[in-house]
C-alpha positions in Angstrom: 20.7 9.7 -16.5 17.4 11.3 -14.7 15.7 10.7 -18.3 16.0 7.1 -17.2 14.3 7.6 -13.7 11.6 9.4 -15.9 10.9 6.4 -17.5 7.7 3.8 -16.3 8.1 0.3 -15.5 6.8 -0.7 -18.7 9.0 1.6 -20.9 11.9 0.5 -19.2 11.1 -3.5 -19.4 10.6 -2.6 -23.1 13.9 -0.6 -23.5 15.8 -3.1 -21.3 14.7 -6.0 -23.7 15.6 -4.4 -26.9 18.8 -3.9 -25.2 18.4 0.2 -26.0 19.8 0.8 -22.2 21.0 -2.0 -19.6 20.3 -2.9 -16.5 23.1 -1.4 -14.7 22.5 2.1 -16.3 18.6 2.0 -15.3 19.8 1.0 -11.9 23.1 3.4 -11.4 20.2 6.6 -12.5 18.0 5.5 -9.8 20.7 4.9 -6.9 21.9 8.6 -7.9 18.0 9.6 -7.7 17.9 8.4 -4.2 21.1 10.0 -3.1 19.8 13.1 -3.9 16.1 12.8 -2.3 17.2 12.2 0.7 15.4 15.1 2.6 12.5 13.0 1.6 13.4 10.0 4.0 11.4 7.5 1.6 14.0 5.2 2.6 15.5 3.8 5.5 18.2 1.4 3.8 20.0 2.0 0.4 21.4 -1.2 -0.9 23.1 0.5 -3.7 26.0 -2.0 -3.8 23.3 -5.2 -4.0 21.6 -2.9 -6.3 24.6 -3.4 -9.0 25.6 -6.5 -8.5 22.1 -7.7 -9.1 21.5 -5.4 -12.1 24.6 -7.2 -13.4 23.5 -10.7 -13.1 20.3 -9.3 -15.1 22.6 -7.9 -17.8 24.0 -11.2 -18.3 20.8 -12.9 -18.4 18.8 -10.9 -21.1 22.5 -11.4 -22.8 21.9 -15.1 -22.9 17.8 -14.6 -23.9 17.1 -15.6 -20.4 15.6 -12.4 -19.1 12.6 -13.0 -16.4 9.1 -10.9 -16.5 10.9 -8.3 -14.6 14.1 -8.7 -15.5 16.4 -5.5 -14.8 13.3 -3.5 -13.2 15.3 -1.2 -10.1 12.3 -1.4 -7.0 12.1 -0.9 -3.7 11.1 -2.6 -0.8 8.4 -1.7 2.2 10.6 -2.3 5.7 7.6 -4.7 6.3 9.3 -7.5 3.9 11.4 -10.2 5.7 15.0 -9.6 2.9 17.3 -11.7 3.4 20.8 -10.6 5.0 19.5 -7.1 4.6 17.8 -5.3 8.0 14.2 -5.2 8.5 12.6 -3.4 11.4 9.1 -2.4 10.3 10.1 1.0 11.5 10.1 -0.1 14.9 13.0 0.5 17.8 12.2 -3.0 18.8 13.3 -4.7 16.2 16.8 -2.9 16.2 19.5 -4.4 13.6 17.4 -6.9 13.0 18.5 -8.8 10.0 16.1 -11.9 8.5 17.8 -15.1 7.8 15.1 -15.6 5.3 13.1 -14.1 2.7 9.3 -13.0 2.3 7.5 -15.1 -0.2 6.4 -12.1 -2.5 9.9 -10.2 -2.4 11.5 -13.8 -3.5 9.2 -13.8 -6.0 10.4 -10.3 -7.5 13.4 -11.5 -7.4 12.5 -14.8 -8.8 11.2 -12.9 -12.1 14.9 -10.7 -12.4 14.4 -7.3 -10.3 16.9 -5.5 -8.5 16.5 -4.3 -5.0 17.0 -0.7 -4.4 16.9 -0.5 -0.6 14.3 -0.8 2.3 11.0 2.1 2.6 9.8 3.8 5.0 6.6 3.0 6.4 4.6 3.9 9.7 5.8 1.8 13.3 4.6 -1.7 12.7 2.2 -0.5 9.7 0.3 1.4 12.1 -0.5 5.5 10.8 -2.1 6.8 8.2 0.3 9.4 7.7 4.1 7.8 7.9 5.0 10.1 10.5 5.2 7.4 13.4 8.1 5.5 12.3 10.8 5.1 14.3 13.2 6.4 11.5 11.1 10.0 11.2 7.9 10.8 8.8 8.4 10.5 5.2 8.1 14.1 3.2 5.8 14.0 0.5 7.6 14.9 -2.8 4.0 17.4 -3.2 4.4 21.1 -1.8 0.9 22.8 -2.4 1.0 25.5 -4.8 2.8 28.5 -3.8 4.0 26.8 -0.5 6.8 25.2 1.2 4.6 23.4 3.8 6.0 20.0 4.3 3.0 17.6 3.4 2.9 13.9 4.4 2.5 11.5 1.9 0.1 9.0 3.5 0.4 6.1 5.3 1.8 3.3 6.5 3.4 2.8 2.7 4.2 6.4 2.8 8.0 5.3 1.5 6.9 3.3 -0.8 4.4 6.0 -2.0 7.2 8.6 -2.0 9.8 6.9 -3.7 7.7 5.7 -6.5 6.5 9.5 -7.2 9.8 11.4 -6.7 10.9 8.7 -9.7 13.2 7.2 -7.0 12.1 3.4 -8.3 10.1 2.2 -10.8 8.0 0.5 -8.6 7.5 -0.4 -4.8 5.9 -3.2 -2.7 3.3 -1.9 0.3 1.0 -3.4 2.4 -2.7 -2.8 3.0 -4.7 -3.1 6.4 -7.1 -0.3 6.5 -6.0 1.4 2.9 -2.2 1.8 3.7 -1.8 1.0 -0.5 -4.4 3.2 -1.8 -4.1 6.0 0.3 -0.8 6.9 -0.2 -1.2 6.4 -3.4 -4.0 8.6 -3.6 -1.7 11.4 -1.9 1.0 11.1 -4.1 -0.6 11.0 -7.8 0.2 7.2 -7.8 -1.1 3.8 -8.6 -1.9 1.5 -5.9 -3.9 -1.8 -5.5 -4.8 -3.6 -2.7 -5.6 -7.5 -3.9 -8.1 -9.7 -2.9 -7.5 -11.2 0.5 -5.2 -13.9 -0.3 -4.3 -13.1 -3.4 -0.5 -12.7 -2.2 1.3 -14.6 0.7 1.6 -13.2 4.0 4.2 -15.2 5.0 7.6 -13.0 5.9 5.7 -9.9 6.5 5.7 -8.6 9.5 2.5 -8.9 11.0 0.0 -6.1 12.2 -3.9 -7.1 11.8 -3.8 -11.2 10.0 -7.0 -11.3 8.7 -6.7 -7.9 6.7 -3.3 -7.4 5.9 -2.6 -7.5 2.2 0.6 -6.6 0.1 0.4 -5.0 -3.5 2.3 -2.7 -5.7 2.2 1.0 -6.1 3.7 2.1 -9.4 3.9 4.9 -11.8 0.9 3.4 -14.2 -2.5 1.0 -14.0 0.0 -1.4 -16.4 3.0 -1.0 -14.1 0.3 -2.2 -11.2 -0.7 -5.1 -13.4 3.0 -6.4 -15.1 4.2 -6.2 -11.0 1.5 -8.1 -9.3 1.4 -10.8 -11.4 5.0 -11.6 -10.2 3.6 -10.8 -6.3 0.6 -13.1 -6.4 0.4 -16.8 -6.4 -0.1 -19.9 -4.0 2.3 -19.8 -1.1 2.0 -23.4 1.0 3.8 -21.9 3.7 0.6 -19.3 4.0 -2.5 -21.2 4.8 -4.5 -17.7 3.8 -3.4 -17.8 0.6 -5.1 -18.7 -2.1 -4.5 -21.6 -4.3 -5.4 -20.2 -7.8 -3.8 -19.2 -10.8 -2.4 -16.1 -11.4 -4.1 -14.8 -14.8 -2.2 -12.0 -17.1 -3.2 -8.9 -15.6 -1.5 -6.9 -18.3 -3.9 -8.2 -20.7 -6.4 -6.9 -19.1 -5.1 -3.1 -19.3 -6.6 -1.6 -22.7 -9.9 -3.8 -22.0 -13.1 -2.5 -23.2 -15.3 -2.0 -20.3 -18.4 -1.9 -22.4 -21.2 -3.0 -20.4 -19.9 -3.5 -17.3 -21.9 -2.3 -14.2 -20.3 0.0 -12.1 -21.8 0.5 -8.5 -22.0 3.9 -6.8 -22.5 3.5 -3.2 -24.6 6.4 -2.1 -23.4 5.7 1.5 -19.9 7.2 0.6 -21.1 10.6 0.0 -20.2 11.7 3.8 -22.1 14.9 4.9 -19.4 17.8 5.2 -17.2 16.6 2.1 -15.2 18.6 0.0 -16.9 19.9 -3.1 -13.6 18.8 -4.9 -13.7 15.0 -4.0 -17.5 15.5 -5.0 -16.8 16.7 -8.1 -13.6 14.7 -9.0 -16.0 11.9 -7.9 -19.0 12.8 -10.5 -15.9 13.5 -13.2 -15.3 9.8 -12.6 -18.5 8.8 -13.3 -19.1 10.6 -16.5 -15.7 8.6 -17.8 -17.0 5.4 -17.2 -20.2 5.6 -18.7 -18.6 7.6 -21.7 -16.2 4.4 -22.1 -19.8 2.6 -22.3 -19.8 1.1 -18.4 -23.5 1.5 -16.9 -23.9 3.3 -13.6 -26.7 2.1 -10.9 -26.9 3.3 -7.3 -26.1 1.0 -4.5 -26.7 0.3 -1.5 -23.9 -0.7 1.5 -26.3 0.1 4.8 -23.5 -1.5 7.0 -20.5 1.0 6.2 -21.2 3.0 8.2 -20.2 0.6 11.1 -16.9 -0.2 9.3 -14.6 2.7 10.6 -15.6 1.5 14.6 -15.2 -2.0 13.9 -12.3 -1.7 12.4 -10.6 0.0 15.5 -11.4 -3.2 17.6 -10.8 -6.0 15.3 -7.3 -4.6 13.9 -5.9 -3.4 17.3 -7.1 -6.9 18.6 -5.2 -8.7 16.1 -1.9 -6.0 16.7 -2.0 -6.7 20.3 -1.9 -10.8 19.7 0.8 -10.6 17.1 3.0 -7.9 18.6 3.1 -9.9 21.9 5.9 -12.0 20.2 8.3 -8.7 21.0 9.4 -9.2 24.2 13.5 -8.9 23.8 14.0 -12.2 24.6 15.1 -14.3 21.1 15.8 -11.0 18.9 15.4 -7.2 19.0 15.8 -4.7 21.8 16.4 -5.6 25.1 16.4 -3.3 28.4 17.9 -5.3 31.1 15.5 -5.6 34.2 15.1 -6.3 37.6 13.5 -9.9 36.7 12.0 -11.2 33.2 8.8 -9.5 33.7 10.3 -6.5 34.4 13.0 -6.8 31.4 9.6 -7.1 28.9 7.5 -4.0 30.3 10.7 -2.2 29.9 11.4 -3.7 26.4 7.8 -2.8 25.2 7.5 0.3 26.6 11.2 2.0 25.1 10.7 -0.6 22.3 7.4 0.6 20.7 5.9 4.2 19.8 3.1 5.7 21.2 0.3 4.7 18.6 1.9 1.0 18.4 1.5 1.0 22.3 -2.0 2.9 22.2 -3.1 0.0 19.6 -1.4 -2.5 21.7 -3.8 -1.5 24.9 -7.2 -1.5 22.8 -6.9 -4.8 21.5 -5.7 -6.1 24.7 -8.8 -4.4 26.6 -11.8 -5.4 23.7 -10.2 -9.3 23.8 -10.0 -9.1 27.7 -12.7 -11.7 29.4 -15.3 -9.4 30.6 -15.2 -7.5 27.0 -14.4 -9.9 24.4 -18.1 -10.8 23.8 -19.0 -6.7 23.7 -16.6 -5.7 21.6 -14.5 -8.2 19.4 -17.5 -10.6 18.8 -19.9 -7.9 18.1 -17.1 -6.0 15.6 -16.8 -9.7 13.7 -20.5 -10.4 13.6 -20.7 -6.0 11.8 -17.6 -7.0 9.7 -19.7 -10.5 8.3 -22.6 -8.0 7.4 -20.6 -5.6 5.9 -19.2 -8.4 3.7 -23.2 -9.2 3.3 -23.4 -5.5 1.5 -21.4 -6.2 -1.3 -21.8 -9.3 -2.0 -25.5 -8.6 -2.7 -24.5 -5.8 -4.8 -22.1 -8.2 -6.9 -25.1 -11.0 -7.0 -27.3 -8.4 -8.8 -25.1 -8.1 -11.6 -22.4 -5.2 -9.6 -19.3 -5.6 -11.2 -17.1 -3.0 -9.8 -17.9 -0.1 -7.1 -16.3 3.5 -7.8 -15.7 5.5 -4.6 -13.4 8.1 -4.0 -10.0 7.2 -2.0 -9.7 9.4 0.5 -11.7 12.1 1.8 -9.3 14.9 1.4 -5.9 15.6 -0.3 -2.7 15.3 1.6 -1.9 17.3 4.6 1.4 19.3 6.3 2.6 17.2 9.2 0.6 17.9 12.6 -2.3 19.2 11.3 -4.5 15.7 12.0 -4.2 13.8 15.0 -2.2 15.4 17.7 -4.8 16.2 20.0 -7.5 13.4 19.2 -6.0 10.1 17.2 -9.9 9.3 15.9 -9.1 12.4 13.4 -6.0 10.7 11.5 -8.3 7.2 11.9 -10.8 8.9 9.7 -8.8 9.1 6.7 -9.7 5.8 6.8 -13.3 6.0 6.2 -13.1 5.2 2.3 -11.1 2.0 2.4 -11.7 0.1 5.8 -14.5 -1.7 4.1 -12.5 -2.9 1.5 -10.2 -5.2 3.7 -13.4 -6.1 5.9 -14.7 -7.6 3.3 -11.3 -9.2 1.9 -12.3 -7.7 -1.4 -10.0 -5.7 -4.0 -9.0 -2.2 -4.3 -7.5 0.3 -6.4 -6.5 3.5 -6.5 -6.2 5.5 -9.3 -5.2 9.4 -9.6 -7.9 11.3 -11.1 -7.2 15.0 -10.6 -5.8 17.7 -8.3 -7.1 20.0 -5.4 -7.3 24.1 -5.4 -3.6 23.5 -4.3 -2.3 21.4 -7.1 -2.2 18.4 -5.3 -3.2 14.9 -6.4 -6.4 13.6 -5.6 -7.1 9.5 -6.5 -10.9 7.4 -7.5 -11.0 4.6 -6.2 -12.8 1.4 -7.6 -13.3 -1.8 -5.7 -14.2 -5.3 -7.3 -15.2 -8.9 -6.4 -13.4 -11.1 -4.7 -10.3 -12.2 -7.3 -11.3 -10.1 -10.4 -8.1 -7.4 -9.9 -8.0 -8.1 -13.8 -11.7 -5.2 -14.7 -10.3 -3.2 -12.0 -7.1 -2.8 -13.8 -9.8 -2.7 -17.4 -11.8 0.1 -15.4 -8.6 1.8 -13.9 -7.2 2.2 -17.4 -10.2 3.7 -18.6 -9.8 6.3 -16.1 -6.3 6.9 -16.4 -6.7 7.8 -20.2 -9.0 10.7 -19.1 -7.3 11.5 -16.5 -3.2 11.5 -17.0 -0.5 11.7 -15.3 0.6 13.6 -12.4 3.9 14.1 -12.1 5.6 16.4 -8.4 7.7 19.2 -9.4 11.2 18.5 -7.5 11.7 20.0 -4.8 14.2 18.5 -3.3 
């Protein structure tokens, strides 16, 4: 049965629809997978039971020829998702037992196109960490040890489940969101494939809010083809989200195998930080020379404004948080302490209800929208994030059509080791992606090699606004060089 969890979403759409193996084996292998990874605490529901029953209802339809693009396909879901009848608490204590009378728009759209649900992932409190160790439920464990170590390493954040499960071969592919680079950094950690989409490429509505104006969900998966056959089910017009775009969905698949001949591929020369590992340097160059051996053309760029990105970031994310988490007050749904009076009842509420870097987001964005500082800091942050949009899209106008970047600026680290005495150090694992969701643009991330220490390091490439299809041509190229990484069990 673990040869079945071995398998890639691809292979096993293949194998499901030549009827070699059915949808309740494939889905039994990878309920057992999860039973044993437990120590990994990817996830923080099983639904094994739902699991079957749906696999079942597949069996019968690619029995009767009526099998949906993802017919049979076991994944699983980031606790972010509104599922229906099954909880959802974004990691939070506030939330509680909270259990949605409704479904996300993107998750009924998986299920929509035959996949099975596998259970609820972990992810950091209210999508807010880089590192999945602030949810309520405990941090995720990486399924990565560094070579010759037993080090517990985290596996990025806040889709640090869904990163996890997808690279301990847990599921064949996971749903995550993106703020600040919660898709690509995890999957750069764990030797995984993750995109973040244009803004408004997917529907928002059922997620649970953190930052509305740069939250984005997307697929992390075994393979660059995995990525594209699983986000063509995600994306689409939504009329219950006014963000989201009213365009067609092409074939992404298609677009995996592409010649990239002739394509220009940006290299921002404003990424190479002072102080960065020789190894992301090199991996960085390695990805250059396979591009332009595939026949892409490298130019320099310029993005003058990124710089600003990571600072204004931190005000206009925290300013959204603190306006949409204001809804949790214990009143409708949730947690409740009992108080003195209702005022009372919500300071109590908040303050048991939420974690300490929900809270210390909470108080920034209150402060930088607060009258005397609103114009200082919020207005100013909007007016840097408009010119950092500026950047690129002059890049694109002369004739850009992709950037390469790496993802992160190190490899994954062992729980503790960044942010316990000053938060801006775990904020500046950031520094690579921020832009991306600034600008609303898309992003991929695409593992490209390992550290000293054997672990996974990911390339990241980022295109105009709605062309996901030549990042998935561009990923491919690199993931033909590059392979597959694959953690030893450990577990």
């Amino acid at each position: 049965m673990t040869e079945l969890t071995k398998l890639t979403l691809t292979e096993a759409r293949d194998r499901l629809r030549n009827k070699d193996i059915s949808a309740v084996e494939l889905t039994n292998a990878h309920v057992g997978a999860i039973a044993k990874a437990r120590a990994l605490n990817a996830f923080v529901l099983e639904t094994p039971e739902q699991a079957v029953a749906m696999a079942k209802a597949s069996d019968a339809r690619i029995a009767k020829g009526e099998a949906g693009p993802l017919e049979g396909i076991p994944l699983a879901i980031k606790d972010l998702f509104a599922t229906k009848g099954v909880r959802t608490t974004a990691c939070s204590h506030i939330l509680g037992d909270f259990v949605p009378t409704y479904e996300s728009t993107v998750s009924s759209q998986l299920w929509r196109d035959g996949a099975v649900l596998l259970g609820k992932t972990n992810n950091d409190e209210f999508a807010m960490g880089s590192s999945n160790e602030t949810s309520h439920f405990g941090p995720v464990q990486s399924p990565w040890r560094r070579e010759g170590s037993n080090t517990p390493l985290v596996p990025g954040g806040s889709s640090g489940g869904s990163a996890a499960a997808v690279a301990a071969q847990l599921c064949l592919g996971a749903t995550a969101t993106d703020t600040g680079g919660s898709i690509r950094q995890p999957a750069a950690f764990t030797g995984t494939v993750g995109i973040k989409p244009t803004y408004g490429r997917c529907s928002r509505w059922g997620i649970v809010a953190f930052a509305s104006s740069l939250d984005q969900a997307g697929p992390i998966t075994k393979t660059v083809r995995d990525a594209a056959i699983m986000l063509r089910s995600m994306a689409g017009p939504d009329a219950k989200d006014t963000t989201c775009a009213d365009i067609p969905v092409p074939d992404y698949e298609a677009s995996v195998g592409k010649s990239v001949k002739g394509l220009r591929i940006g290299i921002p020369k404003e990424y190479r930080l002072d102080g960065m590992p020789a190894e992301i340097e090199k991996m960085w160059q390695q990805g250059c020379d396979w591009l332009k051996g595939a026949g892409a053309e490298l130019v320099e760029v310029s993005l003058p404004h990124t710089k600003y990105a990571l600072p204004a970031y931190y005000i206009v994310a925290p300013a959204e948080a603190s306006s949409n988490l204001a809804r949790y007050d214990g009143v409708r749904y949730g947690l409740r302490v009992p108080g003195r009076d209702i005022t009372d009842m919500y300071e109590k509420t908040r303050a048991e209800g939420f974690g300490a870097e929900v809270r210390r987001r909470v108080m920034i964005g209150t402060y930088v929208l607060s009258a005397g500082y609103y114009d200082a800091y919020y207005l100013r942050a909007q007016k840097v994030r408009t010119l950092i949009k500026r950047d690129f899209e002059q890049c694109f106008d002369a004739g850009v059509h992709a950037m390469l970047t790496p993802a992160t600026p190190s490899a994954s680290f062992g729980f503790g080791e960044k942010g316990g005495a000053d938060p801006v150090e775990m904020y500046l694992n950031d520094v690579f992606t921020v832009t991306v969701n600034m600008a609303g643009l898309p992003g991929i991330a695409v593992p490209a090699g390992t550290d000293v220490q054997g672990l996974p390091l990911g390339l990241q490439l980022i295109g105009r606004p709605f062309d996901e299809e030549t990042l998935f041509s561009l990923g491919a190229a690199i993931e033909r060089e590059a392979g597959h990484f694959v953690a030893r069990p450990w577990w």
